[in-house]
N, C-alpha and C positions, 0 to 999 in steps of 0.2 A: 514141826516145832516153829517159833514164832521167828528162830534165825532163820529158818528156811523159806519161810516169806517173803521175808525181806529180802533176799539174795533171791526169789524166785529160783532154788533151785534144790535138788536132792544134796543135803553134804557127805553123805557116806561114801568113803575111800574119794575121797577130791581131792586134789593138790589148792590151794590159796587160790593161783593162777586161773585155776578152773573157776571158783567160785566166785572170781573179781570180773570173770569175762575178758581176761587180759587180752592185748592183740601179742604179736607176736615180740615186739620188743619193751613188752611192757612185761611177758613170762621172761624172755632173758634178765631183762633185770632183777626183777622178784628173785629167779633162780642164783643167781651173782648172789644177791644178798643173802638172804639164805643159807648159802654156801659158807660166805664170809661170816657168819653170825655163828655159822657151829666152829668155823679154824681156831677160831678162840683168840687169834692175834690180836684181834679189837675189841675193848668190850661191849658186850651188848647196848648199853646204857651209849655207848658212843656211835653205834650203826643205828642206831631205834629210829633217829632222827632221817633216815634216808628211806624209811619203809612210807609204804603209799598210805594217805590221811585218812582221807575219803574215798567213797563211792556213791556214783548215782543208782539209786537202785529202781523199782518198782515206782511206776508214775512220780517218778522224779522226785523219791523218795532220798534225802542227803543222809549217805552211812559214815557217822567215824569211826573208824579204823584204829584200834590201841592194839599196838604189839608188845605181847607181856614174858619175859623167861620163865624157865623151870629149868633147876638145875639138879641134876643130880648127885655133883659134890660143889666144890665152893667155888671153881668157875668151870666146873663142865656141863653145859649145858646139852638137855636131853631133850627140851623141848622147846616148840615158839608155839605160845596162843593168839589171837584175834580175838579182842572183842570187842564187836560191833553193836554202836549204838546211836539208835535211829535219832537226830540232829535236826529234823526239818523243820519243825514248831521253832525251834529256837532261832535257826536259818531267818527260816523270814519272817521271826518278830525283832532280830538285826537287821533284817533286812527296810524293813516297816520302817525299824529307827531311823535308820540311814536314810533312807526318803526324806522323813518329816525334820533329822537337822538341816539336809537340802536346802528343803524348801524354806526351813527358816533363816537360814544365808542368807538366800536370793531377797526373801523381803528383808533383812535388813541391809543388803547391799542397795537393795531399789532404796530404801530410806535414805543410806547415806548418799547415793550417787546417782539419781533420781535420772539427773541430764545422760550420765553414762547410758543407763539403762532402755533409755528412750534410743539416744543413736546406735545401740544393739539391732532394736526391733525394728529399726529402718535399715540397718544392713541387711538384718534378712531378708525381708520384705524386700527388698533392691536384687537380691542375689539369689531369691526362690521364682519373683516375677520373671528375671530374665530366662534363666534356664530353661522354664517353663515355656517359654514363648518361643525356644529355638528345637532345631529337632532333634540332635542329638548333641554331643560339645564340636563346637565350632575351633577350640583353643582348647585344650586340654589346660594346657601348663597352666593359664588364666584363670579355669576354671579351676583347679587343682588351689592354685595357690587364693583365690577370691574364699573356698571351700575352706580352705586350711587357716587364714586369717579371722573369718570369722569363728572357726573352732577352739583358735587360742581365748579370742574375746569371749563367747559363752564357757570357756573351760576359766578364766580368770573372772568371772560374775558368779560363776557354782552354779550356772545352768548345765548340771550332769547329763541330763537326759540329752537334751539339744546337742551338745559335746560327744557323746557317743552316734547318734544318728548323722553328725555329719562327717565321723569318723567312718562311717558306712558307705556313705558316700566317697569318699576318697577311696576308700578301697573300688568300688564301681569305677572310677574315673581311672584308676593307674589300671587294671584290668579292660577299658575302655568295652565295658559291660551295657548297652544301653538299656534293657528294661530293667536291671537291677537302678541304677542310678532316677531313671522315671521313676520307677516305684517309691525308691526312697526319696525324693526328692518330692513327691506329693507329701509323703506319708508326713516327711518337716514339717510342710506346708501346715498340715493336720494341724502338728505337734502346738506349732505358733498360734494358732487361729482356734 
């Protein structure tokens, strides 16, 4: 069937858990709720909100997850459905959007604040050349907080991408990681250039 696809898996006699691939405290919760969702003490309409949204399925395929009742009188519930419907098309043509208003920030933050924008790209330029040139961090804290000043300033201009990579990088550095931190720290390099 074309659910079975998507879930890459047989649904006959499956519990949820089984077909979401839960780990272990992802089926206790499932199970909790569940639980909770037949005592009847809450209504459905009011637990719906705590069931799982999503799933990544089959080549990173995005499943939503709708959890629906069936009752077999007027609040006893006899059944919980799933149904699952494939989101990815829609995913990353939000996704797309989300880029291209990005990007349209950034040029009209470069419009208004033209000088800003310029002493952005000599920070980095300043704080990608040095790292670069030493062999691993010399100063962590330095480096730490040089990393994190410039991440506020691309994260305050809507340079997203630049903002999350050197959010990478800080992780590298409090883990005191050094070919994670090389690698990302070229890969910036890329990113600017």
């Amino acid at each position: 069937t074309v659910t079975e696809k998507m879930f890459n898996i047989e649904l006959d006699d499956k519990k949820i858990w089984e077909v979401l691939r839960s780990n272990i405290e992802e089926k206790d919760y499932l199970i909790k709720w569940i639980k909770n969702c037949f005592k009847g003490f809450i209504p459905f309409k009011d637990l719906v909100g705590l069931a799982p949204k999503y799933f990544e399925g089959v080549s990173n395929q995005l499943i939503k997850l709708d959890f629906k009742p069936i009752y077999k009188g007027k609040n006893d519930l006899k059944h919980i459905i799933c149904v699952a419907t494939d989101v990815s098309k829609e995913a990353d043509l939000r996704s797309k959007l989300k880029k291209d208003e990005e990007k349209s920030n950034v040029v009209l933050n470069c419009i208004e604040r033209p000088f800003d924008f310029l002493e952005i790209i000599d920070d980095i330029q300043e704080v990608v050349e040095f790292y670069q040139a030493q062999s691993f961090l010399i100063n962590e804290e330095e480096a730490f907080r040089k990393f994190h000043t410039l991440k506020a300033k691309t994260g305050y201009f809507g340079l997203t991408s630049f903002t999350e990579r050197i959010h990478k990088i800080e992780h590298y550095i409090e883990k005191k990681e050094e070919p994670g931190f090389v690698d990302e720290v070229d890969e910036f390099d890329k990113d600017v250039y």
